[in-house]
Backbone as a chain_set.jsonl record, in Angstrom:
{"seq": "XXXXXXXXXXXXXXXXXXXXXXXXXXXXXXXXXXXXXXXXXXXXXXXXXXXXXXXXXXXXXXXXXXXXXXXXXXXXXXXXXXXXXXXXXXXXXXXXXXXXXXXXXXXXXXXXXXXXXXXXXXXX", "coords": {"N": [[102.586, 19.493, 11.652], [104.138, 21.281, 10.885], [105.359, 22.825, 13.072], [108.111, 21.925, 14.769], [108.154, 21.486, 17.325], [106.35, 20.352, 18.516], [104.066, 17.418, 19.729], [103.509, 16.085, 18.411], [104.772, 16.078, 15.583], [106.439, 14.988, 14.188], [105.247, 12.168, 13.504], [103.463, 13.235, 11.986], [104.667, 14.791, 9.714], [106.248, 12.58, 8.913], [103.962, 10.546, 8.244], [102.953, 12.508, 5.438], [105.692, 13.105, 4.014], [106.017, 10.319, 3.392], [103.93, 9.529, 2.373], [101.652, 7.241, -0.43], [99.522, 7.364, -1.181], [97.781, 9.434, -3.322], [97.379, 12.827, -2.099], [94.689, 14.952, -0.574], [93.751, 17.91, -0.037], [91.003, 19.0, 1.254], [88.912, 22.001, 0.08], [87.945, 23.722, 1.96], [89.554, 23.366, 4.15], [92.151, 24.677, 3.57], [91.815, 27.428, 4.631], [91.362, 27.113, 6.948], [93.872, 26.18, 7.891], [95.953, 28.404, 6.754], [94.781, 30.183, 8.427], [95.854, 29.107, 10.963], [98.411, 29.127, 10.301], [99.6, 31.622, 10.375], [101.385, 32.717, 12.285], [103.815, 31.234, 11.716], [105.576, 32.477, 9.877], [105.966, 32.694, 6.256], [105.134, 29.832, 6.067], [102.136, 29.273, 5.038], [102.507, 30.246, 2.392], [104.511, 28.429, 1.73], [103.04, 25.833, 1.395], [101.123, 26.379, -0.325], [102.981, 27.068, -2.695], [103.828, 24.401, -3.107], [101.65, 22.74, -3.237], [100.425, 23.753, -6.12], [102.979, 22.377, -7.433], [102.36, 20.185, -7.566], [101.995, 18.463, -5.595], [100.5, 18.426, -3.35], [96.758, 17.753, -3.813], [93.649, 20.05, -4.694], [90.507, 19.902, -3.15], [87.19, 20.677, -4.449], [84.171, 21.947, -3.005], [81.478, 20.195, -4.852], [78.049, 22.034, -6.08], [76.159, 20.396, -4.853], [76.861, 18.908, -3.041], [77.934, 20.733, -1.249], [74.755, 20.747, 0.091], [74.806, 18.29, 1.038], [76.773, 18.922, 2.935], [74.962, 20.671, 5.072], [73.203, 18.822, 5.801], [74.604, 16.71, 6.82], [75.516, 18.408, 9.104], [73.534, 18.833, 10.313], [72.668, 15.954, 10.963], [74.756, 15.222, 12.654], [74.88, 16.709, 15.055], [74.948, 17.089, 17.792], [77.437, 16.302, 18.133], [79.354, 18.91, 18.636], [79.393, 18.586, 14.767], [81.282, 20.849, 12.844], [81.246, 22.991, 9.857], [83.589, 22.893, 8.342], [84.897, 20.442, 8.798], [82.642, 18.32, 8.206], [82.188, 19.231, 5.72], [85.069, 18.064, 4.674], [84.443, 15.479, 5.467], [82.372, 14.933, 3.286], [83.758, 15.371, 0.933], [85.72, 13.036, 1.165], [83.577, 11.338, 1.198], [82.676, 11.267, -1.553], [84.978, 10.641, -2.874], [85.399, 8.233, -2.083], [87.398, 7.524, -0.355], [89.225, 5.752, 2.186], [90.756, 5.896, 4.051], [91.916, 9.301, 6.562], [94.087, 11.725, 7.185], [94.37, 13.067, 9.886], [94.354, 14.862, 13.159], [92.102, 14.808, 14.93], [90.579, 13.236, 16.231], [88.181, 13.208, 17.767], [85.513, 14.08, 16.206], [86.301, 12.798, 14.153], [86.322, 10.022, 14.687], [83.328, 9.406, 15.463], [82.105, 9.813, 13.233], [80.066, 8.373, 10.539], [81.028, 7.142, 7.582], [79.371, 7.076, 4.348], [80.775, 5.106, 2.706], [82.354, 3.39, 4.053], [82.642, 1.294, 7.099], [84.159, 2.413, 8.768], [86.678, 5.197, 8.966], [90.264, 5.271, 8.26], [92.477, 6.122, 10.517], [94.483, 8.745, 9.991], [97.685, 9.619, 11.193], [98.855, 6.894, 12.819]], "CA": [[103.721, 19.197, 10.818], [105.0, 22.957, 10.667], [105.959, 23.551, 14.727], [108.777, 21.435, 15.275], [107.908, 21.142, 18.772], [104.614, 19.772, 18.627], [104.109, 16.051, 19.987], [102.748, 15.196, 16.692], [105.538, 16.476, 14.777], [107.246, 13.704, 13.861], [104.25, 11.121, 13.107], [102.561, 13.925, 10.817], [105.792, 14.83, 9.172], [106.742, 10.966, 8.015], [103.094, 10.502, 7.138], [103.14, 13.209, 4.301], [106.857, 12.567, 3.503], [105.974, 8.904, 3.096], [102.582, 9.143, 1.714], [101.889, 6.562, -1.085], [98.097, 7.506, -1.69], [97.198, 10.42, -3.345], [97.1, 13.362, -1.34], [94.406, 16.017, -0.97], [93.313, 18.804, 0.693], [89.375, 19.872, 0.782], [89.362, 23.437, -0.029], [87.53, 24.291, 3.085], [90.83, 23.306, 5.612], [93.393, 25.632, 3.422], [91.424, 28.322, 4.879], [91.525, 26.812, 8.45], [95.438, 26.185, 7.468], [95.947, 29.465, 6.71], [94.354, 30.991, 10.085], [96.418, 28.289, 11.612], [100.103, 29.195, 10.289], [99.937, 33.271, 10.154], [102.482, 32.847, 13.435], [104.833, 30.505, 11.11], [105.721, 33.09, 8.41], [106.133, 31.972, 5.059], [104.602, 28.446, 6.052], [101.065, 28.926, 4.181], [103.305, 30.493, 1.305], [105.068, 27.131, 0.969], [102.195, 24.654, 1.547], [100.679, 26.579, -1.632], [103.952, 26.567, -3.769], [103.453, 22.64, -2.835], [100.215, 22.499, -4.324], [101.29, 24.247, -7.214], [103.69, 21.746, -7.896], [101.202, 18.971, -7.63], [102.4, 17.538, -3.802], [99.075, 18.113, -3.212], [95.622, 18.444, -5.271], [92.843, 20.796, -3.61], [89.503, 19.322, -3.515], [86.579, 22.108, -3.982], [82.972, 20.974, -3.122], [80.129, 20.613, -5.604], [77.087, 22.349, -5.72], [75.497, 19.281, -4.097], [77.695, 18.904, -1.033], [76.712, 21.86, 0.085], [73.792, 20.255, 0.943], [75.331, 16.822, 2.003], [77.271, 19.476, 4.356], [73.905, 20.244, 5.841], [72.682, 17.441, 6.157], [75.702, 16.013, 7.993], [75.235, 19.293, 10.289], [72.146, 18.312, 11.231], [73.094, 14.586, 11.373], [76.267, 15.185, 14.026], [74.372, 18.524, 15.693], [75.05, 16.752, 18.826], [79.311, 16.768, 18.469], [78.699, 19.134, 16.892], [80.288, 18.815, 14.03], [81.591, 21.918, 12.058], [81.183, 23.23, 8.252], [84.711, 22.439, 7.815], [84.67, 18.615, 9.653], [81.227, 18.028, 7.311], [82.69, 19.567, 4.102], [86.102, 17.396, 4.463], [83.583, 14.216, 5.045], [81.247, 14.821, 2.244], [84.439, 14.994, -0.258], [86.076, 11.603, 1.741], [82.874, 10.348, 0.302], [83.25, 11.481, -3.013], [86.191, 10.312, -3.441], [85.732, 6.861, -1.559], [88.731, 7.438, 0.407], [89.349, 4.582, 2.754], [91.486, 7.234, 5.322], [91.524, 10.443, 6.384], [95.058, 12.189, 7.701], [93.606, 14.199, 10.623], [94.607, 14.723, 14.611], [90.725, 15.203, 14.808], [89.765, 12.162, 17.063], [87.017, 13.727, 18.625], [84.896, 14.177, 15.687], [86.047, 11.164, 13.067], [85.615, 8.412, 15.26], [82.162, 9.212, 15.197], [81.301, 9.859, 12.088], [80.191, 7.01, 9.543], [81.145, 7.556, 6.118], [78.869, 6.013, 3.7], [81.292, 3.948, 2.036], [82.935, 2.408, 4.735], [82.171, 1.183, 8.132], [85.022, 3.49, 9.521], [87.661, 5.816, 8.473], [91.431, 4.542, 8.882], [92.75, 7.971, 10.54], [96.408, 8.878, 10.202], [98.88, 8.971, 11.345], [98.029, 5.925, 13.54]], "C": [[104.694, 20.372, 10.769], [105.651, 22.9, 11.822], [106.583, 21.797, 15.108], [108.912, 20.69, 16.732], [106.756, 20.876, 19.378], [104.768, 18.664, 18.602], [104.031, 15.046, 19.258], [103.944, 15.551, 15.562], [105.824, 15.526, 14.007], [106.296, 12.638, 13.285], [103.564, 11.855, 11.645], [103.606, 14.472, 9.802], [106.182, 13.499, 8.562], [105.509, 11.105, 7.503], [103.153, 11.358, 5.966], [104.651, 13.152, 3.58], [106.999, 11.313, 2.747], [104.765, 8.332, 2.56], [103.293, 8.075, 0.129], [100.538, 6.845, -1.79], [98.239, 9.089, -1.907], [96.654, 11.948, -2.265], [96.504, 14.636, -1.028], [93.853, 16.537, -0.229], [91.674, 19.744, 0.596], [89.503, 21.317, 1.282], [89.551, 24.337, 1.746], [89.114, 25.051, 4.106], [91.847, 23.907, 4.708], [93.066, 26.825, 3.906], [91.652, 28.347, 6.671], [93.423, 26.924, 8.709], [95.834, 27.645, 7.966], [96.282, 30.33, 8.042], [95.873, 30.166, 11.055], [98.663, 28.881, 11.801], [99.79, 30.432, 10.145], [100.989, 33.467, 11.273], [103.502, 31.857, 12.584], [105.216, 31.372, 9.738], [106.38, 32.306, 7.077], [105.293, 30.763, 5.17], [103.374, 27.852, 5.013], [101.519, 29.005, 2.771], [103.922, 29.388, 0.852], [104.363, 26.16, 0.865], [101.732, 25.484, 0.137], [101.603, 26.608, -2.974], [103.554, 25.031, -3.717], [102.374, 22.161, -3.984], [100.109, 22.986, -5.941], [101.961, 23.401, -8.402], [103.048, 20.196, -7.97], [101.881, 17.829, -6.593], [101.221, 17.239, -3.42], [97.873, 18.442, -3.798], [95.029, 19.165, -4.079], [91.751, 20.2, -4.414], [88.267, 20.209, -3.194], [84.893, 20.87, -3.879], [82.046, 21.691, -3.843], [79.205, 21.329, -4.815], [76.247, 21.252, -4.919], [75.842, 18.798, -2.789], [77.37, 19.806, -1.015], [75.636, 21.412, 0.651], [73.868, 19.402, 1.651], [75.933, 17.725, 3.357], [76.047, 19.688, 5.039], [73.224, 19.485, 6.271], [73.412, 16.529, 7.367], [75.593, 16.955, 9.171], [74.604, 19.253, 10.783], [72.029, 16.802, 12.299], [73.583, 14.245, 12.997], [75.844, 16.476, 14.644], [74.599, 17.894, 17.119], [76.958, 16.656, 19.016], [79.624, 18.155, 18.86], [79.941, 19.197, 16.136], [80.356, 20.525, 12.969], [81.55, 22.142, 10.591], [82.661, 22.383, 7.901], [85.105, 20.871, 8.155], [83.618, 18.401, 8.432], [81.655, 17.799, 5.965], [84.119, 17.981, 4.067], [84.983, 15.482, 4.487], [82.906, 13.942, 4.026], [82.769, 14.752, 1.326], [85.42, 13.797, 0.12], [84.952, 10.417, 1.127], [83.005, 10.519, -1.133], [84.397, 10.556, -3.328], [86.872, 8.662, -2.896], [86.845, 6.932, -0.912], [88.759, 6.7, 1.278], [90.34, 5.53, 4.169], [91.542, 8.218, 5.251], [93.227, 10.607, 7.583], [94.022, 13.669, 8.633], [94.245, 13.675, 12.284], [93.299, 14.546, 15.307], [89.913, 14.092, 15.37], [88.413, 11.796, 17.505], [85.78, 13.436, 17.74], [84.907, 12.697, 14.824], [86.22, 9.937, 13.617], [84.447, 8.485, 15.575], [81.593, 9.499, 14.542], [81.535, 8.712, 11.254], [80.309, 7.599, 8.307], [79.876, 6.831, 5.394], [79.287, 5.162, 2.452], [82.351, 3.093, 2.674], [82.894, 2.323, 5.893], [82.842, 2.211, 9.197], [86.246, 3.949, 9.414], [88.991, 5.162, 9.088], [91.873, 6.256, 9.418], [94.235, 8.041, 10.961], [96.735, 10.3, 10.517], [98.36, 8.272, 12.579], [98.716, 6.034, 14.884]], "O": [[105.911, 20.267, 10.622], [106.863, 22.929, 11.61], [105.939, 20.829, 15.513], [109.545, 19.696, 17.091], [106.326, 21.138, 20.501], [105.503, 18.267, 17.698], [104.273, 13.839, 19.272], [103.702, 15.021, 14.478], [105.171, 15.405, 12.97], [106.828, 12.146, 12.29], [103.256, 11.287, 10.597], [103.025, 14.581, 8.722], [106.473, 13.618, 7.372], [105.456, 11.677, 6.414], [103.608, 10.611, 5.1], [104.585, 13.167, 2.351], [107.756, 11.122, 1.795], [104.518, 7.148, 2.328], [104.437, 8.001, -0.319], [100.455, 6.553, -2.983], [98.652, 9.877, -1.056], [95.528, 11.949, -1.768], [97.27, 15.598, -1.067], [93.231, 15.81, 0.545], [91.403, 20.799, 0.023], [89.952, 21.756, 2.34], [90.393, 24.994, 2.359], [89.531, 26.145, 4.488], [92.909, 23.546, 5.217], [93.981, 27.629, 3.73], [91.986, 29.281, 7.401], [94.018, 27.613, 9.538], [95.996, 28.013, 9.129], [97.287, 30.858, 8.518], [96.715, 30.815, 11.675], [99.552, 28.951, 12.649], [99.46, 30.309, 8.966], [101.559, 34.554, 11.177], [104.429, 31.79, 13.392], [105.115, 30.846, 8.63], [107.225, 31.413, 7.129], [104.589, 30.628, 4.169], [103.334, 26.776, 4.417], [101.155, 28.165, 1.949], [103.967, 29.221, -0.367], [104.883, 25.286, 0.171], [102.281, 24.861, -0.772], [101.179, 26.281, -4.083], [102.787, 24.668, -4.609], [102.349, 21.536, -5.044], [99.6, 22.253, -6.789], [101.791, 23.471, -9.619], [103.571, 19.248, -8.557], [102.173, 16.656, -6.829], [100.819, 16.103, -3.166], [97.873, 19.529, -4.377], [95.45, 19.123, -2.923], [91.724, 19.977, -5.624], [88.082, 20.564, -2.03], [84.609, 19.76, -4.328], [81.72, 22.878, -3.823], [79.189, 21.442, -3.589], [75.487, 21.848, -4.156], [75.204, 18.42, -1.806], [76.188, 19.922, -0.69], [75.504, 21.683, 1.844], [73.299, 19.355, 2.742], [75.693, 17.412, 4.523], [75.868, 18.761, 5.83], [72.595, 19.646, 7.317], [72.988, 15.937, 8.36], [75.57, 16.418, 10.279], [74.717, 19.601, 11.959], [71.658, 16.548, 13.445], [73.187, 13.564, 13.943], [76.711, 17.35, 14.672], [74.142, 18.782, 17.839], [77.539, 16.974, 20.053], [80.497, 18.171, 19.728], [81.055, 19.601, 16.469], [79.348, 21.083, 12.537], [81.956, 21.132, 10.016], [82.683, 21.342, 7.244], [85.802, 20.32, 7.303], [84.301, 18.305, 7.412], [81.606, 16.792, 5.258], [83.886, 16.989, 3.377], [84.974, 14.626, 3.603], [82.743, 12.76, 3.723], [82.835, 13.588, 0.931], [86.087, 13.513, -0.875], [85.144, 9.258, 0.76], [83.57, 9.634, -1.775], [84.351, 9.747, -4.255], [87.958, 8.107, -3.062], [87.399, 5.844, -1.065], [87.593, 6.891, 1.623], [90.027, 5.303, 5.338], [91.327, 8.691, 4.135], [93.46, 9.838, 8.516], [93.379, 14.651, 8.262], [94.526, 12.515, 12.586], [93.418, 14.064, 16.433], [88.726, 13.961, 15.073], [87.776, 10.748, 17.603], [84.941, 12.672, 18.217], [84.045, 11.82, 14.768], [86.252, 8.892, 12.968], [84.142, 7.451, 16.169], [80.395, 9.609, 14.803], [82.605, 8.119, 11.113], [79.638, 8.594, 8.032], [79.394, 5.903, 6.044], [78.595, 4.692, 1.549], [83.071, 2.289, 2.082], [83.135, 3.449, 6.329], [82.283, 2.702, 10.177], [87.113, 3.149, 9.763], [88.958, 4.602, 10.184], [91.619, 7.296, 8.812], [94.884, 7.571, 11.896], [96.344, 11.443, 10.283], [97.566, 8.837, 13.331], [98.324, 5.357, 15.834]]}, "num_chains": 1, "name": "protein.A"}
């Protein structure tokens, strides 16, 4: 959404512009974020004013996901899936979420949630 000149620009840019659902960020991926924009100065600086302003909530995980994250690490040890992939699934369940805004193909078309046969994943 940040680099203008990214293929995805435009699709991931309307989705969050045009969101209608609730929109939140598991703690984990502001950390991945972060790493991500330190070549976009200011960028992480304004995604957290954002949040701030309640654009977006941050979603921290219980003491109990932590373990659902292991569990799922063990589960998907063949993707493999990652702490941060795991963590963002375990609070998708929490929170019954019915989609997940992610470029992340690889991993969430093969993971099953356990509250729905299979994540809607946006931007479509």
């Amino acid at each position: 959404m940040v680099d203008a000149s990214d293929p995805d620009h435009a699709r991931c840019a309307e989705l969050i512009v045009n969101a209608t659902r609730p929109l939140v960020i598991p703690a984990p991926v502001l950390v991945e974020t972060e790493y991500l924009l330190r070549p976009a100065r200011g960028a992480f600086r304004a995604l957290l004013e954002d949040v701030g302003r309640g654009s977006f909530a941050v979603a921290d995980l219980s003491p109990g996901e932590l373990g659902q994250v292991g569990d799922l690490l063990d589960r998907y040890a063949d993707l493999p899936l990652g702490f941060v992939d795991a963590a963002v699934l375990a609070i998708v369940e929490r929170l019954r979420a019915p989609a997940l805004a992610t470029l992340d193909r690889r991993h969430f078309t093969v993971v099953r949630p356990a509250h729905v046969e299979a994540l809607e994943l946006l931007p479509s």
